[in-house]
C-alpha positions in Angstrom: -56.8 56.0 41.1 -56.9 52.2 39.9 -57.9 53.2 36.6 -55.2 56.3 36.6 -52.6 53.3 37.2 -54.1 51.1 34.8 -54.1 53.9 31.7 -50.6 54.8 32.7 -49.3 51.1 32.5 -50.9 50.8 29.1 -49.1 53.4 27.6 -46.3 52.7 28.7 -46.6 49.2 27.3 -48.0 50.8 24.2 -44.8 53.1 24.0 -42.2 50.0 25.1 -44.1 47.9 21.7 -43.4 51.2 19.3 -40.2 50.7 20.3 -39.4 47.3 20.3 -39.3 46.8 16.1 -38.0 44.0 13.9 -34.4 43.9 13.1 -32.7 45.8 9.7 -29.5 45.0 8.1 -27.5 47.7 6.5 -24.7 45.7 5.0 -22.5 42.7 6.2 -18.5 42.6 6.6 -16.7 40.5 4.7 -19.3 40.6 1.7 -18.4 37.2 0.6 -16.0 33.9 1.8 -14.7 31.4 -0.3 -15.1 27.7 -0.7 -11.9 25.5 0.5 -10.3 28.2 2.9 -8.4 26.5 5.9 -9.9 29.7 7.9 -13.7 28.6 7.1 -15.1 29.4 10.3 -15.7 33.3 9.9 -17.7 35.8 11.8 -20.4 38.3 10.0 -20.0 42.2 11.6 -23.5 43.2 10.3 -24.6 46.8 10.3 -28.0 47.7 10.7 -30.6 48.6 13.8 -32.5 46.6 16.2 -29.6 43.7 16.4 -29.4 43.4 19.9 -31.9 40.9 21.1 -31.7 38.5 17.8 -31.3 34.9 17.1 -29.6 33.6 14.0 -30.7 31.0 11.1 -29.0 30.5 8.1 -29.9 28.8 5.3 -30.0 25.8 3.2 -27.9 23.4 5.0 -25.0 22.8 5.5 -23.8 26.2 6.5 -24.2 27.0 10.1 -24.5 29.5 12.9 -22.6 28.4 15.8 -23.1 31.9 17.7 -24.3 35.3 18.0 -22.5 37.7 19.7 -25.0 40.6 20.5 -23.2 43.8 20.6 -24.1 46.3 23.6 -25.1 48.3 20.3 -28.0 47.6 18.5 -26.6 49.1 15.3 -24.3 46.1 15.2 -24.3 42.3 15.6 -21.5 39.1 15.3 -22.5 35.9 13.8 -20.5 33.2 14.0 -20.6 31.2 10.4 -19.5 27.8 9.9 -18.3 27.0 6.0 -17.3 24.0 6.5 -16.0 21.6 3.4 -19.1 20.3 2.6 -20.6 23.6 1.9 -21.1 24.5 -1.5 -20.4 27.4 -3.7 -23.5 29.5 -3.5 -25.8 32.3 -2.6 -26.7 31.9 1.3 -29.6 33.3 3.4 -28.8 34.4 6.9 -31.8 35.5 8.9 -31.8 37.6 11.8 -35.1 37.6 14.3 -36.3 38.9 17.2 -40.2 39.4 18.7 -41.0 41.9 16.4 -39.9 40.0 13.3 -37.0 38.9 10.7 -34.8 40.4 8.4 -32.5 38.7 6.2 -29.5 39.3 4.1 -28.1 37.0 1.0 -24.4 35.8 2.0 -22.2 34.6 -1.3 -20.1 31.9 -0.9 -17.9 31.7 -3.8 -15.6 29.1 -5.4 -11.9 29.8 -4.7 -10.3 30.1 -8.1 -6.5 30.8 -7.0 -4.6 28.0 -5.6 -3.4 29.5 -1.9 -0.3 28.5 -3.3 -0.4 31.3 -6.8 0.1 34.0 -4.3 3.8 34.0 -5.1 4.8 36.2 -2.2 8.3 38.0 -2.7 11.9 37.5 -1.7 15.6 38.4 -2.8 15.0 37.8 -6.7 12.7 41.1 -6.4 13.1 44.5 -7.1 10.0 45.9 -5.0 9.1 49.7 -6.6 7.0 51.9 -4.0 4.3 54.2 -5.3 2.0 57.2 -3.8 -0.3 56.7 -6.6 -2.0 60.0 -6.0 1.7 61.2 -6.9 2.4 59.1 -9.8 0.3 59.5 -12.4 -3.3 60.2 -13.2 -5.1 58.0 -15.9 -8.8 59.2 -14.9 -9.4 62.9 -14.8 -12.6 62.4 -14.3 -12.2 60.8 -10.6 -10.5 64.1 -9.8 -13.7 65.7 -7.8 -16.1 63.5 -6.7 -19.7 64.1 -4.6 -19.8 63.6 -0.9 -15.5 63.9 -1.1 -14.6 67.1 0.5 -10.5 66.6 -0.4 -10.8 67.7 -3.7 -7.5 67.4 -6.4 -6.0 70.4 -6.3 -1.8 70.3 -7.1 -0.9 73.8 -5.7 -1.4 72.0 -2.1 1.4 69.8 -1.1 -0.7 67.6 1.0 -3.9 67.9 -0.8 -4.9 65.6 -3.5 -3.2 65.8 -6.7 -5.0 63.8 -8.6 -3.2 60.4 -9.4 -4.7 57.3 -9.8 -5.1 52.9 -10.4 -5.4 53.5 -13.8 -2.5 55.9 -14.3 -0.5 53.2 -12.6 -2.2 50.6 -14.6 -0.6 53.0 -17.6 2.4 52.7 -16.5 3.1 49.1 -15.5 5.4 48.6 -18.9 7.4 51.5 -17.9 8.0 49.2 -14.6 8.8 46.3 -16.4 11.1 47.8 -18.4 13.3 49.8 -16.2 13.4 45.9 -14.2 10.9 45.8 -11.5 9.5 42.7 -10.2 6.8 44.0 -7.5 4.8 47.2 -7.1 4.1 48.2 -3.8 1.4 50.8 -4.0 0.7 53.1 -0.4 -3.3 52.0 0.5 -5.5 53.1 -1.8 -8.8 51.8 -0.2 -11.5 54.7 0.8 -9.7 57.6 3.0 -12.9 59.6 3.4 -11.3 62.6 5.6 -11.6 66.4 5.3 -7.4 67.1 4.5 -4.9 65.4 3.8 -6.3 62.1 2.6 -4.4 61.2 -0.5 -1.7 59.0 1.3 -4.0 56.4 2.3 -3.3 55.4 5.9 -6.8 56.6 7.4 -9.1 54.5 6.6 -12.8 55.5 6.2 -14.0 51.8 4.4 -11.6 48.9 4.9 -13.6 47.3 1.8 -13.5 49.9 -0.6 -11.0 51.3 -2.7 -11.2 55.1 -2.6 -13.8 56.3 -5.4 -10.9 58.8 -6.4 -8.4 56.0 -7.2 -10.7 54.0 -9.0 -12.8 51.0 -7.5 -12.4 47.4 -6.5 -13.1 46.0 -9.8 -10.3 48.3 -11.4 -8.1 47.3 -8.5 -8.9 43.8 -9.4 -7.8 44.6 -12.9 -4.6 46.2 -11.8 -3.6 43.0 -10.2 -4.4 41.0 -13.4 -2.3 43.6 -15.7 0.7 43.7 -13.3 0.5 39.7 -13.3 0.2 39.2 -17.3 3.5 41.6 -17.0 5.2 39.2 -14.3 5.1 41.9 -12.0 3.9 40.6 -8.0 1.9 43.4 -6.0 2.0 43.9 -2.4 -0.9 45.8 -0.6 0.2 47.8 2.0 -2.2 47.1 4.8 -3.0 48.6 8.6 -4.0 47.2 11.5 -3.1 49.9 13.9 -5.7 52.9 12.9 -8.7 54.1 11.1 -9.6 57.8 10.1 -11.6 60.0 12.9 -14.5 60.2 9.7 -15.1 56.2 9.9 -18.3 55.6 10.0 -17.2 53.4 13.4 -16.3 56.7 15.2 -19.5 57.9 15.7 -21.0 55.1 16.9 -18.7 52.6 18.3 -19.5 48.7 17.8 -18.0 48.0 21.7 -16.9 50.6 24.4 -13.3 49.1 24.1 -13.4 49.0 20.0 -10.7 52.0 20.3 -7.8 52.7 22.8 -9.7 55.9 24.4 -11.5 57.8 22.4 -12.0 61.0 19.9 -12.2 63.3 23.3 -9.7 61.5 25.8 -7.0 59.3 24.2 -2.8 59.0 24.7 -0.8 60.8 22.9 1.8 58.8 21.0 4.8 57.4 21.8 7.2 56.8 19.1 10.5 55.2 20.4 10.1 51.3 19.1 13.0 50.2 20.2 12.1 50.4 23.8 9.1 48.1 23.5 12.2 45.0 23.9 14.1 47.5 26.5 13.7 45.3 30.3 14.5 48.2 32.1 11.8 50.6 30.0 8.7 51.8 32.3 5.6 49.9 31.6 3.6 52.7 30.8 6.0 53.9 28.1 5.6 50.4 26.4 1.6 50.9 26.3 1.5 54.2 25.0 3.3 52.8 21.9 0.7 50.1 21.3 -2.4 52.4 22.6 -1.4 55.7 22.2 -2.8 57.1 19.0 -0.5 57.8 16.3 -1.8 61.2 15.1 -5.1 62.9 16.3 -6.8 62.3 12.8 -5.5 58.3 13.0 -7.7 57.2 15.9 -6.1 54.0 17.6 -7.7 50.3 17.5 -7.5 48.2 20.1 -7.1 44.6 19.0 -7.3 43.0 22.1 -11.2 43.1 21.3 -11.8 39.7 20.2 -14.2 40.7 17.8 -11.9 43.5 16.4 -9.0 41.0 16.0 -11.2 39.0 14.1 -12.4 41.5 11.4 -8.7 42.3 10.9 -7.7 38.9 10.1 -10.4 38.3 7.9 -10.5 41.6 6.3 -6.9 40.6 4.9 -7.5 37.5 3.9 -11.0 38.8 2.1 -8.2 41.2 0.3 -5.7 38.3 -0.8 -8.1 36.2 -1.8 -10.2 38.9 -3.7 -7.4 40.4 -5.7 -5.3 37.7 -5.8 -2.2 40.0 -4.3 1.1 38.1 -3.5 2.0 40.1 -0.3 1.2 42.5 1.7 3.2 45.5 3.6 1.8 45.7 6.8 2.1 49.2 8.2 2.9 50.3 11.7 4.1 47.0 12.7 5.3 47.7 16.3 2.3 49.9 17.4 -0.2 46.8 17.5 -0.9 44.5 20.6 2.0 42.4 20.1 -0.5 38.7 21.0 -3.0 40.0 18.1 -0.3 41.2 15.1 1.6 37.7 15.6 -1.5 35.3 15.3 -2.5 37.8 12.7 0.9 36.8 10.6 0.3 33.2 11.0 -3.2 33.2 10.4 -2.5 34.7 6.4 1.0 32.6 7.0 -1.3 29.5 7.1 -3.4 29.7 4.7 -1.2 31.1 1.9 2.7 29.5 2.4 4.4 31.2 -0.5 3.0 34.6 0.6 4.9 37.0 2.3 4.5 40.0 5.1 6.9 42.7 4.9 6.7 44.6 8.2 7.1 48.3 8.9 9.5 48.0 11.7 11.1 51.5 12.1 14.0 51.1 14.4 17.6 51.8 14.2 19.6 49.2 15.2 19.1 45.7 14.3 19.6 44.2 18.0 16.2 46.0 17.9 14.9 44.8 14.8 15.8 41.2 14.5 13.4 40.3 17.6 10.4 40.9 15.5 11.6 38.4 12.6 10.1 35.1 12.8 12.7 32.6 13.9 14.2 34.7 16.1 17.2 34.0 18.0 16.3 36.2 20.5 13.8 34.8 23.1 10.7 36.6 23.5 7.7 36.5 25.6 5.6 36.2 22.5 6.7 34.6 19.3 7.1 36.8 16.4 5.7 35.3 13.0 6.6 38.3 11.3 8.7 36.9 8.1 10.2 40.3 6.5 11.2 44.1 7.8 11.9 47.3 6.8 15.6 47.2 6.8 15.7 50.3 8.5 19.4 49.9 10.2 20.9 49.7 6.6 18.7 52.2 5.7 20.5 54.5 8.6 23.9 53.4 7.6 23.7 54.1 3.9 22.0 57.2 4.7 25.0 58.7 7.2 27.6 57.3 4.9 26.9 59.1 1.5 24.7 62.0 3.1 27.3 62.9 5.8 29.9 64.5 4.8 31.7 63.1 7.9 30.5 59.7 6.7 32.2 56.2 6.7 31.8 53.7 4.8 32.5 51.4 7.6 29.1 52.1 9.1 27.3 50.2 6.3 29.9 46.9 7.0 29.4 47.2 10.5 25.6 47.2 10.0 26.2 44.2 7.6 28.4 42.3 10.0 25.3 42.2 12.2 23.4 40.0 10.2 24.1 37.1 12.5 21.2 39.0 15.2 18.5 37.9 12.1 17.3 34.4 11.1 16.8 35.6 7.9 19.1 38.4 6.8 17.9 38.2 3.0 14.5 38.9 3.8 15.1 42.3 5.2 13.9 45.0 2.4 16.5 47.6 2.4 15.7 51.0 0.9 17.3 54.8 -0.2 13.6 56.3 -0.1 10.2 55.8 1.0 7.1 57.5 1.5 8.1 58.5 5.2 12.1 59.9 5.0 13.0 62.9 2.5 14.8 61.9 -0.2 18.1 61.1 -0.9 19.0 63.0 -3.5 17.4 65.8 -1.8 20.0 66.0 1.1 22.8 65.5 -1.3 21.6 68.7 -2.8 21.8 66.9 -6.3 25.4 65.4 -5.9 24.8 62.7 -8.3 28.2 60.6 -7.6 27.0 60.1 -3.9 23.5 59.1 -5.0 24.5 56.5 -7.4 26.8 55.4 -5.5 24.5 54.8 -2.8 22.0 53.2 -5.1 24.5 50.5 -6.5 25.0 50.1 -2.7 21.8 49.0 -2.8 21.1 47.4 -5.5 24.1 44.9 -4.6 23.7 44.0 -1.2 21.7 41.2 0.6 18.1 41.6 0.7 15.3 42.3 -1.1 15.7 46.0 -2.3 12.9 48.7 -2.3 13.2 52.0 -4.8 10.9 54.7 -4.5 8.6 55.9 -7.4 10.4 58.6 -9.2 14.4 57.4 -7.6 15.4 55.9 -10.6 15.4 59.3 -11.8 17.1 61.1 -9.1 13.9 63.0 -7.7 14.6 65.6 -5.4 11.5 66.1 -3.5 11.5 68.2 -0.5 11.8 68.4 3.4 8.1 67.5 4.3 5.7 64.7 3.8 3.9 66.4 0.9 7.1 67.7 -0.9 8.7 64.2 -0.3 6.0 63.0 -2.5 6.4 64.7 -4.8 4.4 64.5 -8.9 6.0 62.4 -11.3 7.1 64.5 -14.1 4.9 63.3 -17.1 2.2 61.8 -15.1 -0.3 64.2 -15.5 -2.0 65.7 -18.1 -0.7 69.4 -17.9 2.7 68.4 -16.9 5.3 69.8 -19.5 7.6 67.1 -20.0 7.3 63.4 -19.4 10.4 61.8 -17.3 8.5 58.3 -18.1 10.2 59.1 -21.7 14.1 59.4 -22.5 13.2 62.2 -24.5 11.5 64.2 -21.5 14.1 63.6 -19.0 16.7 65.8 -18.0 20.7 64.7 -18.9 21.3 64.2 -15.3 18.1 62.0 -15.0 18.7 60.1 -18.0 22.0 59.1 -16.5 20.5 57.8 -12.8 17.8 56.2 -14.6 20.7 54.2 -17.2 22.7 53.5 -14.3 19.6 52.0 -12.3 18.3 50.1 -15.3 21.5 48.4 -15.9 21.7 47.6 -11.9 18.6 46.0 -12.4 19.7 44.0 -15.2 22.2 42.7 -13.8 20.5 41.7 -10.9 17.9 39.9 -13.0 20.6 38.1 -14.6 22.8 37.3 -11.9 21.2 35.2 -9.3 24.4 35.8 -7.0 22.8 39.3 -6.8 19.4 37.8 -5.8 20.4 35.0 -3.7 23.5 34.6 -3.4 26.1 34.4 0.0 27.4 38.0 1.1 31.3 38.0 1.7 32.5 41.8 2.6 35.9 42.6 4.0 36.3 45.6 6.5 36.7 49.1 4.2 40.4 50.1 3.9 40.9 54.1 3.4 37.3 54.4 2.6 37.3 51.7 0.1 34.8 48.7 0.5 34.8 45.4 -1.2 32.3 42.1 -1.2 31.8 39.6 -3.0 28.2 37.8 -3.9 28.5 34.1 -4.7 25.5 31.5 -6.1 27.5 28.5 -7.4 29.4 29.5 -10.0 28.3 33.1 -10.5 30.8 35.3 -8.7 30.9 39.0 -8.3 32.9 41.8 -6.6 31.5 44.9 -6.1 33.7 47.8 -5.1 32.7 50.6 -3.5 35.2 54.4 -3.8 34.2 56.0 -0.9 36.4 58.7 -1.8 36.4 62.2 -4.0 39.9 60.9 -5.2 41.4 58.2 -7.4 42.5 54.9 -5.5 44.4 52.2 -6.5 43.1 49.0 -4.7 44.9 45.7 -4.3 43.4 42.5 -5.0 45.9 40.6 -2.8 43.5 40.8 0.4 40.8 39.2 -1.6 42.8 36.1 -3.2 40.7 33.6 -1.5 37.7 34.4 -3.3 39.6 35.2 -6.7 40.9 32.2 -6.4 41.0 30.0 -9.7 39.8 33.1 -11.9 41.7 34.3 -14.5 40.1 37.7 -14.9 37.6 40.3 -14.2 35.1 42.1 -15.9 33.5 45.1 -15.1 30.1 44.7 -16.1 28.6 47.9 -16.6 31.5 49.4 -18.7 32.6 45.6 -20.1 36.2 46.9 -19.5 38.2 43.4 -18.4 41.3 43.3 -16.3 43.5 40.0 -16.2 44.4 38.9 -12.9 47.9 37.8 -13.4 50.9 40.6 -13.3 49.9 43.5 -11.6 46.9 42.6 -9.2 45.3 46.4 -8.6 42.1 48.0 -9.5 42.1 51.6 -9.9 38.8 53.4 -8.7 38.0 57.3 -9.8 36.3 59.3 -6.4 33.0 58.6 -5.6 32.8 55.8 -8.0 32.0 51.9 -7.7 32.0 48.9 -9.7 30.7 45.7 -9.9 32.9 43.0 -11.7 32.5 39.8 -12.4 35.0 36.8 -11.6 35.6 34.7 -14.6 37.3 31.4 -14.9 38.5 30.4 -18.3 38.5 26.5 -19.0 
């Protein structure tokens, strides 16, 4: 019996040794840090097995481990690295041990080449042009069907992959500089691994790889660096909120609480925004919008996981620092714990100062809105260090004057005249299109006065506009997501005509695209358009007029919200006439003196924008 006992305990010491075995490292998140980073105390998510009972070295000196955090999976460990200033650019070893022995992974520190303060961020002198890229133009056939990648290109499926690419935008970054964009926005184009519908970008199967069908991180690298030599900024659109369900995290979870729920059992979504600043809303209602998941395929992250929070922050400041990108659009805004998304701003805020956060913030009114601005007048439990939004409320306004035919014009001052709720009303990003509303010109049913008139609207107001690839044209889309984004014309190889050219645009598309161009030029030119004061008056019989003033640059832009003629009197608008001997119109170059006869006359549906000249 003693022996029976004896045999049994050895074996099962035997079997406990075979499975007690040395640690191995798969691969280490971020791959590299910098040199000279104000965030230089970082923390390694390592991949691997056997990393739950480990202790952690690194060397030579002076880089430091200040902690391990064992995960309650083995597949994962956090090590807590400190870089200070005295650490040198350089290739580091970082060794992980337990009993049963070490492994040991090399861990680049690199010398930061861009200034914190080159990452020019954007603002009200920009003209910020949005692009699907999968939609835009394909430079790489070749990337079209790739191993392992079950969403294959095929351009007969709306919401499958059509093909488009980095290096069909790279093509076309002159075409953007020409027409008189400052910033290129492009929807994320790091890995989206998934079975359907991946070609939009906003599940994320690798948050440090560019999808293999876009291109890869070196040819985003060199995007950056041709849309730079071109004077052109570039904003990555980023997410916090969710992953894809085929992330390699799904599967096997770093920490029980790494999502809110899980692929089985989660909340359903719960989209209304604007009651998340609502006293009276139900507590529960709030959490489903910041834990529920946004779509079943979009599985829900919970920063409130320290570690979590911490791989977020770093992985965007591994991006901005890699690339060298000026801003970033950060998707989803209101969906993420409030505590984690605002030290998450100020974290990037920090290190870069002249870099800037544009936040989708998809509410209606701005009393809803402004909250979230950094600065905020309105008190709130939890500062917001969020320094730009979607201009969504102008957005709706625009969108029920010229799309309605019931629609005022007054809607659009009204939204205006609330621009006291915001700290800063320029840095709102108004918009016609994006990648998430159906187009324009497709619920105008091709009524091109509306549409342009719309666009000048735009294109004249406070703010820091936002076109859509493919508006400048008038693109009509469709009523769904993969309709709404729709192909380029021209950008793909079998495509019959090319509406990047005059020559292979239609009349009507040559004449948006002129009318755009010229808005744009006069915005470069005029710094009254960029940044100067807003002065509007309240529309009379459907007629608006404001002025924008920067020091001696004056302009008045009228807007015929009318199918007829009007006649419109400048006596109401004296005081900001005043001293000026004339007017020109500056699209048209057709003057009118201001003494006599003080009246403009308007056809329907038309606008102008005229500048106020003072002869010496």
């Amino acid at each position: 019996m003693i022996r029976r006992q004896f045999i049994l305990l050895f074996h099962s010491a035997l079997f406990s040794i075979c499975l007690a075995q040395a640690p191995h490292v798969l691969k280490c998140e971020p791959p590299n840090w910098w040199t000279g980073m104000k965030m230089n105390k970082i923390q390694l998510m390592v991949y691997g097995e056997n990393l739950n009972s480990i202790e952690a070295g690194a060397s030579p000196a002076p880089i430091k481990i200040t902690g391990v955090d064992k995960s309650e999976n083995a597949s994962y460990a956090f090590i807590d690295v400190d870089l200070t200033d005295s650490v040198k650019p350089g290739t580091y070893t970082i060794s992980l041990t337990n009993a049963q022995g070490t492994a040991t992974f090399q861990f680049p520190v690199l010398e930061r080449i861009i200034p914190a303060t080159e990452h020019l961020g954007f603002d009200a002198s920009d003209v910020v042009y949005l692009i699907v890229p999968d939609r835009f133009a394909n430079g790489d056939v070749s990337n079209d069907r790739l191993p392992g990648m079950p969403d294959v290109t095929d351009r007969a499926v709306p919401n499958g992959r059509h093909g488009g690419d980095l290096q069909g935008v790279i093509n076309k970054l002159d075409y953007l500089k020409d027409l008189g964009i400052t910033a290129v926005w492009l929807t994320p184009v790091i890995e989206n691994n998934m079975n359907r519908a991946s070609y939009h970008g906003y599940s994320a199967t690798d948050l440090y790889k560019i999808d293999a069908r876009f291109g890869s991180n070196g040819l985003y690298l060199t995007f950056v660096k041709e849309a730079h030599k071109r004077g052109l900024k570039v904003i990555m659109d980023h997410v916090n909120n969710h992953i894809g369900t085929n992330h390699s995290w799904i599967k096997n979870l770093p920490a029980k609480d790494w999502l809110n729920g899980t692929l089985a059992s989660h909340q359903r979504p719960y989209h209304s925004k604007s009651e998340i600043d609502d006293i009276h809303t139900d507590s529960l209602v709030k959490q489903k919008v910041t834990e529920g998941w946004f779509d079943g395929m979009l599985a829900d992250l919970n920063q409130r996981n320290a570690n979590l929070a911490q791989y977020l922050k770093q992985n965007a400041i591994w991006w901005i620092e890699s690339a060298g990108i000026d801003g970033i659009r950060e998707d989803t805004y209101p969906y993420q714990d409030p505590h984690f998304r605002e030290e998450w701003c100020k974290v990037i805020m920090d290190e870069y100062p002249n870099f800037n956060i544009v936040g989708e913030v998809w509410v209606d009114e701005p009393s809803f809105a402004a909250p979230y601005q950094r600065g905020s007048y309105i008190p709130k439990a939890i500062k917001p260090e969020l320094p730009t939004l979607t201009d969504y409320p102008l957005y709706g306004a625009i969108k029920k004057t010229f799309e309605d035919p019931e629609g005022k014009i007054e809607l659009v001052f009204n939204c205006l005249a609330k621009d006291f709720l915001y700290p800063r009303p320029d840095n709102l990003m108004p918009f016609l299109d994006n990648h998430d509303v159906t187009r324009m010109m497709f619920n105008l049913h091709g009524d091109v006065k509306r549409f342009t008139l719309a666009m000048m609207t735009l294109l004249t107001t406070r703010g820091i506009p936002q076109l859509f690839y493919g508006t400048e044209i008038g693109l009509l889309g469709g009523p769904d997501d993969g309709t709404l984004r729709a192909d380029f014309p021209g950008g793909f190889p079998e495509d019959q005509r090319d509406a990047f050219t005059q020559k292979g645009r239609t009349v009507q598309e040559n004449e948006i695209f002129t009318l755009c161009k010229q808005l744009l030029t006069l915005r470069k030119t005029h710094k009254a358009l960029q940044t100067g004061e807003l002065i509007h008056y309240k529309p009379n019989n459907e007629v608006y007029v404001y002025f924008r003033r920067a020091g001696s640059d004056r302009l008045m832009i009228i807007i015929n919200h009318n199918t007829t003629l009007q006649s419109v009197s400048l006596l109401p608008f004296e005081h900001q006439l005043e001293g000026a001997n004339r007017v020109r119109e500056l699209i048209t170059g057709k003057e009118y003196p201001l003494s006599g006869k003080k009246e403009l006359v308007l056809d329907g549906m038309s606008g102008g924008v005229l500048e106020v000249i003072k002869d010496n």
